[in-house]
Residue frames relative to the residue before (quaternion, step in Angstrom):
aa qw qx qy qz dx dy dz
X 1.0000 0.0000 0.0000 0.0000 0.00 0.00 0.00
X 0.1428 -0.8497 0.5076 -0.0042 3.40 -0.98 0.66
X 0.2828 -0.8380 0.4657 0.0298 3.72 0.04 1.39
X 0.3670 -0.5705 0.7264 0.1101 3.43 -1.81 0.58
X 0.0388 -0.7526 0.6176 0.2252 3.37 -1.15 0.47
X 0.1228 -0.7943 0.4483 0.3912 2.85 -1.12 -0.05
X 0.9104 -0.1894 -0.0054 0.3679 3.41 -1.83 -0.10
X 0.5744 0.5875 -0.2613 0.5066 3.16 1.09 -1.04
X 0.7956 0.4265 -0.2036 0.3791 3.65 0.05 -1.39
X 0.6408 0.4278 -0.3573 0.5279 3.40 1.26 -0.89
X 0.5744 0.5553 -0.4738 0.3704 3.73 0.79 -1.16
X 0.6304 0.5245 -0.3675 0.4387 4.17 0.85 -1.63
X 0.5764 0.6592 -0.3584 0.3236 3.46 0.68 -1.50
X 0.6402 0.6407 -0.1088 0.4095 3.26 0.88 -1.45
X 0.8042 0.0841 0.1735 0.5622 3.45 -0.39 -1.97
X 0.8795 -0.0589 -0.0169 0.4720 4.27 0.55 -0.32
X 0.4588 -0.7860 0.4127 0.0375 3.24 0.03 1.71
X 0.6247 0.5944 -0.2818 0.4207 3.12 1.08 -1.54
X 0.7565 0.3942 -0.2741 0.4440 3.83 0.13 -1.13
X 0.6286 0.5026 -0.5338 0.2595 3.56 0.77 0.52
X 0.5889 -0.6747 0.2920 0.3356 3.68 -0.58 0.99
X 0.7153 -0.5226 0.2942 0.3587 3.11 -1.30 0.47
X 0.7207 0.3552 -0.2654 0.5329 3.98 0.71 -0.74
X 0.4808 0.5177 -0.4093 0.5773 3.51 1.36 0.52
X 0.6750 0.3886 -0.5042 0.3731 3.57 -0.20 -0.99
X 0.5882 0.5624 -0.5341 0.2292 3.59 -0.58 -1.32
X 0.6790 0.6119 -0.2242 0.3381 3.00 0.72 -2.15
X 0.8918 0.1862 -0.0683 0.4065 3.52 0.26 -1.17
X 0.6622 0.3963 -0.4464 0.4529 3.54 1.75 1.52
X 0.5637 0.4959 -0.4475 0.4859 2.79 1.44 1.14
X 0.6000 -0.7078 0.3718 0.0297 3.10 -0.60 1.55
X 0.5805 0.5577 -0.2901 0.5176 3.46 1.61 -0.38
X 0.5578 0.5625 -0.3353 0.5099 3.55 1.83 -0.08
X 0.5941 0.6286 -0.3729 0.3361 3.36 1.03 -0.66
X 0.6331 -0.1795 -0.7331 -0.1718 1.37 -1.74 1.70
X 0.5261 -0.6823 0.4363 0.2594 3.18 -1.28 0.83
X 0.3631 -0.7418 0.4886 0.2813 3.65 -0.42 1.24
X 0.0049 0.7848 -0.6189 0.0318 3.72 -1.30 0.27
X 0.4846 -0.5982 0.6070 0.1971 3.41 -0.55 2.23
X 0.6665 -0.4698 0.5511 0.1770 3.24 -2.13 0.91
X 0.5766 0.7363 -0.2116 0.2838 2.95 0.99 -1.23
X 0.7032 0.3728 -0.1985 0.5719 3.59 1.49 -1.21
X 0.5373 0.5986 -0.4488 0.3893 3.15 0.83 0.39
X 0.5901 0.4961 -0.1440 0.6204 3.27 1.45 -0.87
X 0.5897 0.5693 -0.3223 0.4736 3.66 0.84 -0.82
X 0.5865 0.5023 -0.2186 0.5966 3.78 0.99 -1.70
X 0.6613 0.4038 -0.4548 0.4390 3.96 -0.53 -0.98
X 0.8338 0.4188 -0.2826 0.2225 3.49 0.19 -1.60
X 0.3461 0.7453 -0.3171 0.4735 2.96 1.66 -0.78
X 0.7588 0.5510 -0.1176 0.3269 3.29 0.15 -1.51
X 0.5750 0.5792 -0.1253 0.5642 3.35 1.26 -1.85
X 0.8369 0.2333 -0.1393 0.4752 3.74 0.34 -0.84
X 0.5885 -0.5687 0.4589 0.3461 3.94 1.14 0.46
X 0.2818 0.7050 -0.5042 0.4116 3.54 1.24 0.21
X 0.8374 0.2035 0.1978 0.4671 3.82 0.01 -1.46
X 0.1013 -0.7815 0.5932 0.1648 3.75 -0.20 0.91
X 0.1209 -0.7821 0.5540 0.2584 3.76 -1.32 -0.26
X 0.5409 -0.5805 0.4440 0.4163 3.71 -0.66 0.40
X 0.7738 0.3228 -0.1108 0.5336 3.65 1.50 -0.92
X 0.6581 -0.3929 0.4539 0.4544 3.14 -1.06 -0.29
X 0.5657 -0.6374 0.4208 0.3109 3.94 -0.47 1.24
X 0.5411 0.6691 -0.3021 0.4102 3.74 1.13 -0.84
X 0.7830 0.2750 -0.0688 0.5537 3.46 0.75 -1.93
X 0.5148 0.5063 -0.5349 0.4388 3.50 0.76 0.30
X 0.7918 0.3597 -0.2900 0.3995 3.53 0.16 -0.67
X 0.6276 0.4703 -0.4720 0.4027 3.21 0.90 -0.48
X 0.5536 0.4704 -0.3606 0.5851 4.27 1.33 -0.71
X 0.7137 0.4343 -0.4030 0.3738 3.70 0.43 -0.57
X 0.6431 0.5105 -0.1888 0.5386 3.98 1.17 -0.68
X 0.6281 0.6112 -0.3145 0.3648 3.41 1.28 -0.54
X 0.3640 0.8641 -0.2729 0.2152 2.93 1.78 -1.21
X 0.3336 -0.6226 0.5432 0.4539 4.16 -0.79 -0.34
X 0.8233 0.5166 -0.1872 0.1422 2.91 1.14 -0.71
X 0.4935 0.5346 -0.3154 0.6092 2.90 2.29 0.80
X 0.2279 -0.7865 0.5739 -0.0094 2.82 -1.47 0.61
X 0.3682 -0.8754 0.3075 0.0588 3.70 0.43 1.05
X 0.0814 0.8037 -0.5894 -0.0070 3.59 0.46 0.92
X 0.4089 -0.5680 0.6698 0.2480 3.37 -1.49 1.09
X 0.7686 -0.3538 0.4942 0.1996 2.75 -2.51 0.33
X 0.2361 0.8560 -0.4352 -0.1486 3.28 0.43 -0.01
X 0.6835 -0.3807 0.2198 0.5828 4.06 -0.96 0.17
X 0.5268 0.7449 -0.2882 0.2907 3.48 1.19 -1.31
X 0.6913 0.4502 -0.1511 0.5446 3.16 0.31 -2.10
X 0.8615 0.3431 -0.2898 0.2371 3.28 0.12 -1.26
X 0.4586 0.5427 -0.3869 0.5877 3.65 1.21 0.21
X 0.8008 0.3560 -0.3492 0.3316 3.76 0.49 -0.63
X 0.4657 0.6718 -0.2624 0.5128 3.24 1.87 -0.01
X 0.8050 -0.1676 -0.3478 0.4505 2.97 1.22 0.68
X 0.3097 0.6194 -0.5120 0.5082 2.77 0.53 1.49
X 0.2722 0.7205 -0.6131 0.1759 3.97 1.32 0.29
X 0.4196 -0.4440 0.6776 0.4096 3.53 -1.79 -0.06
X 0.8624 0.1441 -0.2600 0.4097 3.11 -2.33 0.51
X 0.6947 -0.4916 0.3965 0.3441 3.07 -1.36 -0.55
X 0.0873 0.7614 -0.6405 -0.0499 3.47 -0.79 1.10
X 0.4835 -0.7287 0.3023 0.3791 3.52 -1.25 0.08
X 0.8629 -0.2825 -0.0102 0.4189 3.38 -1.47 0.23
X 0.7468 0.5690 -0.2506 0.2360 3.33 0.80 -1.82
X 0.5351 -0.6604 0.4563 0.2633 3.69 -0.83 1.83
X 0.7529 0.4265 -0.3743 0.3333 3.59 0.44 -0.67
X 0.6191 0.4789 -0.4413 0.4389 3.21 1.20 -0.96
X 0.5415 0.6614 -0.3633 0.3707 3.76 1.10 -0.71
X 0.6626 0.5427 -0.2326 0.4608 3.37 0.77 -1.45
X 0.6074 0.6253 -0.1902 0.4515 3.93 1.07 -1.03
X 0.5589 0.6719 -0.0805 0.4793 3.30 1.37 -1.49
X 0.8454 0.1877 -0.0469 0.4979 3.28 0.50 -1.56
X 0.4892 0.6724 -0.4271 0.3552 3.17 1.51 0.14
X 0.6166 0.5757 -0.2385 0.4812 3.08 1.56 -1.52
X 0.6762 0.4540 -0.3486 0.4638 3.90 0.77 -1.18
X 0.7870 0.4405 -0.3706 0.2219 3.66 0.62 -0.53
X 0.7560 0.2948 -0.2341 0.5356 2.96 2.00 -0.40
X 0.5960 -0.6898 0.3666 0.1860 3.04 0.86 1.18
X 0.1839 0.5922 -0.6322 0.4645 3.19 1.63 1.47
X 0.4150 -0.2841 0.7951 0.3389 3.15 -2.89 0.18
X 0.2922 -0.6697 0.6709 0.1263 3.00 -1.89 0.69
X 0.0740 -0.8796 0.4219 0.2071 3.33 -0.57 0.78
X 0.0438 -0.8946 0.4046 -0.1846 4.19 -0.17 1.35
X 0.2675 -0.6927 0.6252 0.2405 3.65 -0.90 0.57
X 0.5268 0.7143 -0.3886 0.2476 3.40 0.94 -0.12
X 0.5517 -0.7148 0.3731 0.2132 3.05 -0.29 1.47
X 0.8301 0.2688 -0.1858 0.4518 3.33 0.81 -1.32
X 0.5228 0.4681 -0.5079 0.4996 3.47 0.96 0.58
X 0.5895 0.4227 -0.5524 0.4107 3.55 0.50 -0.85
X 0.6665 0.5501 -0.3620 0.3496 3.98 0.61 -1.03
X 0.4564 0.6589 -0.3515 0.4838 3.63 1.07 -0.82
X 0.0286 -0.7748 0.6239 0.0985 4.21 0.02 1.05
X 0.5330 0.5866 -0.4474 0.4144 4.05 0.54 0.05
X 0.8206 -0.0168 -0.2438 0.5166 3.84 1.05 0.38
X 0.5838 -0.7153 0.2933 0.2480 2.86 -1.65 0.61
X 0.0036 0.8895 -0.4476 0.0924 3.77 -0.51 0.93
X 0.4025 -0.5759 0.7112 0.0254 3.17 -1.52 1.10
C-alpha cells in the first residue's frame, strides 16, 4: 500500500512527531512505507500558511521545504493536468478549500491512501484515508 500525506502530517512528520495520531504513527515509522508521496500543493499550502502568520517555522519557510522535500522519505507529486481537472471534478460533495481538493484528487488519481486528521476528509467517503 502506498500513502499520501497530507500537509499537516508531513508538516508534524517533519518539526513534531508527537501530534501525529495513533493509527497514523506506525504507518509513517516504518520505513517499509517509504516513500511517503506529497501533492505540490502542500508546499504551497506551508509557504502560505507561513506568509499570513498562519504557521510559524524554526527556519526560514524556504530552507524548510527544501530539507523537508529532500527527505528519502518523500516523494513529490506534481500538479499534473490530470489531478488538476479532477480536483474539481470530485464526486458528492466536498468542501471549498483547493488544497484540501488538490490532495483529494491527488490521492484518487494515484490510487494512494491518504493519510489526515482532517475531519472532513476522513468524512469525504470518495477517498481512501487513514
Amino acid at each position: 500500500m502506498k500513502y499520501l500525506l497530507d500537509t499537516h502530517i508531513w508538516v508534524w512528520m517533519v518539526d513534531d512527531p508527537r501530534r501525529i495520531p495513533d493509527p497514523i504513527m506506525p504507518i509513517v515509522s516504518n520505513v517499509e512505507n517509504y516513500p511517503f508521496y506529497l501533492s505540490a500543493i502542500s508546499v504551497w499550502e506551508v509557504a502560505k500558511k507561513v506568509s499570513l502568520g498562519k504557521l510559524q517555522m524554526s527556519i526560514p519557510v524556504r530552507d524548510w521545504v527544501m530539507k523537508a522535500t529532500r527527505s528519502p522519505f518523500i516523494e513529490l507529486v506534481p500538479l499534473s493536468s490530470d489531478i488538476s481537472l479532477e480536483s474539481t471534478m470530485l464526486p458528492g460533495i466536498f468542501h471549498r478549500d483547493p488544497a484540501d481538493q488538490m490532495i483529494v484528487a491527488t490521492a484518487r488519481n494515484l490510487d494512494l491512501v491518504l493519510l489526515t486528521a482532517d475531519k472532513k476528509i476522513i468524512e469525504y467517503e470518495h477517498v481512501k484515508t487513514i
